[in-house]
C-alpha positions in Angstrom: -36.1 -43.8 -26.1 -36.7 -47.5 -25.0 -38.1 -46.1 -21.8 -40.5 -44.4 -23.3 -42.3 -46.9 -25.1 -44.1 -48.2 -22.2 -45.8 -44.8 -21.2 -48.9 -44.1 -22.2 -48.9 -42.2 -25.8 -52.2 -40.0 -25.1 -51.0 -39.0 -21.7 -47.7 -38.1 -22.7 -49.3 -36.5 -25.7 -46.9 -37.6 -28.1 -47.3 -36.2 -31.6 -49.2 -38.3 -34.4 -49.6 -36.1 -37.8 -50.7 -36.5 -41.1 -48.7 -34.4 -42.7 -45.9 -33.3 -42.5 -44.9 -28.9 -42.0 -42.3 -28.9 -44.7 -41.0 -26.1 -47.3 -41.6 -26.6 -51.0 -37.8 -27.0 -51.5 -38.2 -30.1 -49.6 -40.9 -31.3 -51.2 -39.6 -31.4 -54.4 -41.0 -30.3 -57.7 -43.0 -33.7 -58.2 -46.9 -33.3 -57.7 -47.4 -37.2 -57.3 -45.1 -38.2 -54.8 -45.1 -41.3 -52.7 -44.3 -40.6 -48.9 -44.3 -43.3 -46.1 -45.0 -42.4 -42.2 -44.3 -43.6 -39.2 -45.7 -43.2 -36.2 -43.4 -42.7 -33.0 -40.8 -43.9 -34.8 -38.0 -41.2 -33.7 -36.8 -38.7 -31.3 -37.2 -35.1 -31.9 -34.1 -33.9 -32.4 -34.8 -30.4 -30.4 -37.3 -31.7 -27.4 -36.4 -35.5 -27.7 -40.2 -36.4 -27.8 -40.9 -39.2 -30.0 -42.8 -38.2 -33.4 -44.2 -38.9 -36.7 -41.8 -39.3 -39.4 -42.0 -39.2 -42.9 -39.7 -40.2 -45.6 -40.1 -39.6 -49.3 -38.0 -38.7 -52.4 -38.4 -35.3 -54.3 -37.1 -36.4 -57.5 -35.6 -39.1 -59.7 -32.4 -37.5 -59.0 -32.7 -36.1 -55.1 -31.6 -37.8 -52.1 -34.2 -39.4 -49.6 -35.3 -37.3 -47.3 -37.1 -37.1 -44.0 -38.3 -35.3 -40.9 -35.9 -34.4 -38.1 -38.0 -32.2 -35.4 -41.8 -32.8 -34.2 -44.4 -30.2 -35.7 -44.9 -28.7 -32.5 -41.1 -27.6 -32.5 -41.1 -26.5 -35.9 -44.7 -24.3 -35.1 -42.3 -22.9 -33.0 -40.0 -21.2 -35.1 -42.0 -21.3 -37.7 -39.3 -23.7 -39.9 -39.3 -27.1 -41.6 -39.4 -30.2 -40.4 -36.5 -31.2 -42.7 -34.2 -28.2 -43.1 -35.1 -26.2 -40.3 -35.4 -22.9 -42.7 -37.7 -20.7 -42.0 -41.0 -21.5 -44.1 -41.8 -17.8 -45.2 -38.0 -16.4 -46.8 -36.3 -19.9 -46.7 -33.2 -18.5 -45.0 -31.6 -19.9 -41.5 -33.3 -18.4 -38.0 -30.3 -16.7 -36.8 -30.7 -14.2 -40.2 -34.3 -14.0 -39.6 -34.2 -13.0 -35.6 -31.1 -10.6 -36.8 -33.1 -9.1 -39.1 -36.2 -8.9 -37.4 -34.0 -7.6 -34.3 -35.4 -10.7 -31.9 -33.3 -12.6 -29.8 -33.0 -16.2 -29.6 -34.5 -18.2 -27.3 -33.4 -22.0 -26.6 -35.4 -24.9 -25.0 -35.0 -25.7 -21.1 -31.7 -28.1 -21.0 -33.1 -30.4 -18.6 -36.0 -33.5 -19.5 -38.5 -32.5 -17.0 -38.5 -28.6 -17.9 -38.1 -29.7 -21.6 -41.3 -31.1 -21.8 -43.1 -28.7 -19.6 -42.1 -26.1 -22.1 -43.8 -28.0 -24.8 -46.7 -29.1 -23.1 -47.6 -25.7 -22.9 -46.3 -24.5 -26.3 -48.9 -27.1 -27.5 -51.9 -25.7 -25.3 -50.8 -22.0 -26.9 -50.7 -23.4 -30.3 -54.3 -25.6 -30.0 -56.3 -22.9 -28.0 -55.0 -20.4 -31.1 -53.2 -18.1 -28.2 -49.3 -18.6 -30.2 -51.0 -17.7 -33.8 -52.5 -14.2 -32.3 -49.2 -13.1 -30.6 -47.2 -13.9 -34.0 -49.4 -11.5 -35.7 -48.0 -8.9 -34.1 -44.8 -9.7 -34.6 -42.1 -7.0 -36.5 -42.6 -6.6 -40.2 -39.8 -7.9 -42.3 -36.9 -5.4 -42.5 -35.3 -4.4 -45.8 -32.6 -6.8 -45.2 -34.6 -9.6 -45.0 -36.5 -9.0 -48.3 -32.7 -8.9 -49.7 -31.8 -12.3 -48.0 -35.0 -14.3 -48.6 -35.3 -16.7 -51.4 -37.2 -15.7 -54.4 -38.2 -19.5 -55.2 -37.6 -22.8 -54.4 -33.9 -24.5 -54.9 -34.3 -27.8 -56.1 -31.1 -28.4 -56.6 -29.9 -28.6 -52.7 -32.3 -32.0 -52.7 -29.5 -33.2 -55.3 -27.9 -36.5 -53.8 -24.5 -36.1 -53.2 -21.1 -37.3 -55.3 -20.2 -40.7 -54.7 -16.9 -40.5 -53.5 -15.8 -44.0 -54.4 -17.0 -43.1 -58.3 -15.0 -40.1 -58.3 -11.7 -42.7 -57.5 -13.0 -45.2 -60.2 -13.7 -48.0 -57.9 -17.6 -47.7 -57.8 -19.3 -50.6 -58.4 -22.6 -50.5 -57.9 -23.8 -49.2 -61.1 -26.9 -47.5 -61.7 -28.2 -49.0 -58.0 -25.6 -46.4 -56.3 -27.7 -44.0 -54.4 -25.0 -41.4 -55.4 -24.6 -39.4 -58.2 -21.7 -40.6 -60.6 -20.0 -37.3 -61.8 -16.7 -35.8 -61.0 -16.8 -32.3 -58.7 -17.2 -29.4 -61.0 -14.5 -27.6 -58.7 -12.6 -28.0 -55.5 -13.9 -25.5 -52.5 -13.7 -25.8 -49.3 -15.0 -23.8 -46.5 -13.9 -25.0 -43.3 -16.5 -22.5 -41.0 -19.5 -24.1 -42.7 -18.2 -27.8 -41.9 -19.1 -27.2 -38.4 -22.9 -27.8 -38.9 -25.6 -28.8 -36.2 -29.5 -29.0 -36.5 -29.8 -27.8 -32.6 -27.6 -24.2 -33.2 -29.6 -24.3 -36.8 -33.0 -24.1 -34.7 -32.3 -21.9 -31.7 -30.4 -19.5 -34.5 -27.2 -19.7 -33.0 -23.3 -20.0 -33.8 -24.9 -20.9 -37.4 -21.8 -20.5 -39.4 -24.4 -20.5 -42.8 -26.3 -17.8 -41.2 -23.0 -15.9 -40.5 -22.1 -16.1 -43.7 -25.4 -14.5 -44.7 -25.1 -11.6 -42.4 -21.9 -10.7 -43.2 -22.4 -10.7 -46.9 -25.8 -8.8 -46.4 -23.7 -6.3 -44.6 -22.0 -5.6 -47.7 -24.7 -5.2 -50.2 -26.1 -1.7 -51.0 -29.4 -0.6 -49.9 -32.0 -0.9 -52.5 -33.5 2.3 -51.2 -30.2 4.1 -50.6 -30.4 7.8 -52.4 -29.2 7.6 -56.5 -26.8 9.7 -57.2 -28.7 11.4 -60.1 -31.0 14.1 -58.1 -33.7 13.9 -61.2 -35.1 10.9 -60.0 -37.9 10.7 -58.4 -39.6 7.5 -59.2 -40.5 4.5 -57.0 -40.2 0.7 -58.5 -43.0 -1.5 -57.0 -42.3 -5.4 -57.6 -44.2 -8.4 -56.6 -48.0 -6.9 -57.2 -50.2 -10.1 -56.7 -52.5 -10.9 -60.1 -55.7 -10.9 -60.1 -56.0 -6.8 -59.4 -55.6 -7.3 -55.5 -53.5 -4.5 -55.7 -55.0 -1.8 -58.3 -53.1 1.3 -59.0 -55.7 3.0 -57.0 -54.5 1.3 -53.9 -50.9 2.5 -54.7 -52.1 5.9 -55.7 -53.7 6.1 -51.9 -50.7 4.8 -50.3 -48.3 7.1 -51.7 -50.3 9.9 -51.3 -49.1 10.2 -47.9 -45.6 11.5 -48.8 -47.0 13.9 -51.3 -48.4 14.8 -54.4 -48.0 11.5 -57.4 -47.9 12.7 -60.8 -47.8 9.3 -62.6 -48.4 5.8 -62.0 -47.7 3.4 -64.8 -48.7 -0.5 -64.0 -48.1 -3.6 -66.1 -50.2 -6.4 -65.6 -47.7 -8.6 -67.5 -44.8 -7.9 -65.4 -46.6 -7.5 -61.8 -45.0 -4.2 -61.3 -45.5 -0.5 -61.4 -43.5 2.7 -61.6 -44.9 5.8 -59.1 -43.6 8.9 -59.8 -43.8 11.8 -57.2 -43.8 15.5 -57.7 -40.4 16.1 -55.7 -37.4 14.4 -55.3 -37.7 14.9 -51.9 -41.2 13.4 -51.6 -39.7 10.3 -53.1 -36.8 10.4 -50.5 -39.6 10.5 -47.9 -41.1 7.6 -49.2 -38.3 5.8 -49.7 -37.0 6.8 -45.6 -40.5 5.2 -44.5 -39.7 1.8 -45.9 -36.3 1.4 -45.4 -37.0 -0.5 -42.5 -41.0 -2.1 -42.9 -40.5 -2.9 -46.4 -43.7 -2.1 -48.9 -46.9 -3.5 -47.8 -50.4 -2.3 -49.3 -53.8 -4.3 -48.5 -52.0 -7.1 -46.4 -49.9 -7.6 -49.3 -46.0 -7.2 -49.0 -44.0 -5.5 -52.7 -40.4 -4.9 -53.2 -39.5 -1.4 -53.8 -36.4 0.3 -55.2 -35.8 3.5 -57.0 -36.3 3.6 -60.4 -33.9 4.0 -63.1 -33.0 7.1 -65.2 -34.1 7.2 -68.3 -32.2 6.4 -71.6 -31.6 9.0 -73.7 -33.5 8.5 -77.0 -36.8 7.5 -75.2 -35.9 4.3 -73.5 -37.5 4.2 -70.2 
């Protein structure tokens, strides 16, 4: 990078940011945090361009973190700067591309091509030309609304075990960066120990993300056919507050599949039950969003059949 510092920083258009792209994980659950930044003060770790960093510490107990990739690389893929997740379901790009059925794409190898590449990433990002063709990208497919992260998990910003504490030979005290508790249990998996930001980026050889797939390949469908041929009611989770989604708006959008006897909406719980006339109407409904996922006035729902009824009353 030493070479570097003598070019000219506008011509080379190195980044400068004020803030940095980073998921609320990340960030921490502190609303007054202190963060430092530092201009050109590393290498991106995908196009090797310097960047702004910035360091801060999302909680009393969390681990210092920082940036590792320029903004302009993580616009990209549409991921952190810190964990290179992807920002809107928090789970590794190789899982999102799989389920989105898009294949990977990696940066030119060589320094020259490299930065070419970027250059004009950046021009398609600033003259609003990247933005337009993302819109039009695939809707999120049922497995991803299985994979994706419901909320933030604060507990991965944890710092980790001091391993001289855990042989009783720490003595740094309550200055130890590290936390001072013995390991709750012993596991290791050796596939996840072979870890690098680069294959975490392009959503390759990701053994997390392998993990992920191949557990998701397991799971039942939320929309695979009960058993119980009475059913013929449709859960509907996630409705924004606010009435942004009224049950008018469902009413219309069932409609399509056939004739709705009954829609029952709570407020409270942000959800609704839509029952059709026919149990195949509600198997046609179902067969529509097995791969889309739910989506009504921009907004995107969970839906899953309901459950039967308890006898007695229960519902």
């Amino acid at each position: 990078m030493a070479h570097r510092l003598l070019r000219d920083r506008e011509a080379e258009g190195w980044e400068s940011a004020e803030f940095p792209i980073v998921c609320e994980t990340c960030l921490g659950p502190n609303p007054y945090l202190r963060m430092t930044r530092a201009e050109f003060d590393k290498e991106c770790k995908i196009c090797t361009r310097p960047f702004t960093v910035f360091r801060w510490r999302p909680g009393q107990d969390a681990r210092c973190k920082k940036t590792e990739i320029c903004q302009t690389c993580a616009r990209a893929k549409n991921v952190c700067q810190t964990c290179v997740l992807d920002l809107d379901y928090q789970v590794p790009v190789q899982v999102r591309d799989h389920a989105l059925g898009e294949e990977a794409t990696r940066l030119p190898q060589s320094e020259v091509n490299r930065e070419y590449y970027v250059q004009n990433l950046e021009k398609s990002i600033a003259s609003g030309e990247f933005d337009a063709q993302n819109k039009n990208r695939a809707r999120p497919s049922e497995l991803l609304s299985q994979l994706q992260r419901s909320g933030p998990m604060y507990h991965r910003n944890k710092a980790k075990i001091c391993s001289f504490f855990v042989k009783g030979c720490c003595n740094r005290g309550s200055e130890c960066p590290f936390r001072h508790e013995l390991p709750q249990e012993v596991y290791k998996d050796e596939s996840l120990a072979k870890q690098n930001i680069k294959d975490r980026y392009h959503g390759v050889n990701d053994p997390v993300a392998a993990k992920m797939i191949s557990r998701a390949r397991g799971m039942p469908s939320l929309l695979d056919f009960p058993e119980d041929v009475t059913i013929c009611t449709m859960y509907v989770g996630g409705i924004p507050e606010g009435g942004l989604v009224s049950e008018q708006d469902l009413l219309d959008h069932f409609y399509a599949f056939g004739e709705v006897k009954a829609i029952r909406k709570s407020e409270a719980k942000r959800c609704a039950f839509v029952t059709l006339a026919t149990r195949a109407m509600a198997e046609e409904a179902a067969r529509s969003h097995a791969q889309t996922g739910l989506h009504v006035k921009g907004h995107k729902l969970r839906l899953m059949w309901g459950r039967p009824r308890k006898e007695g009353g229960g519902g």
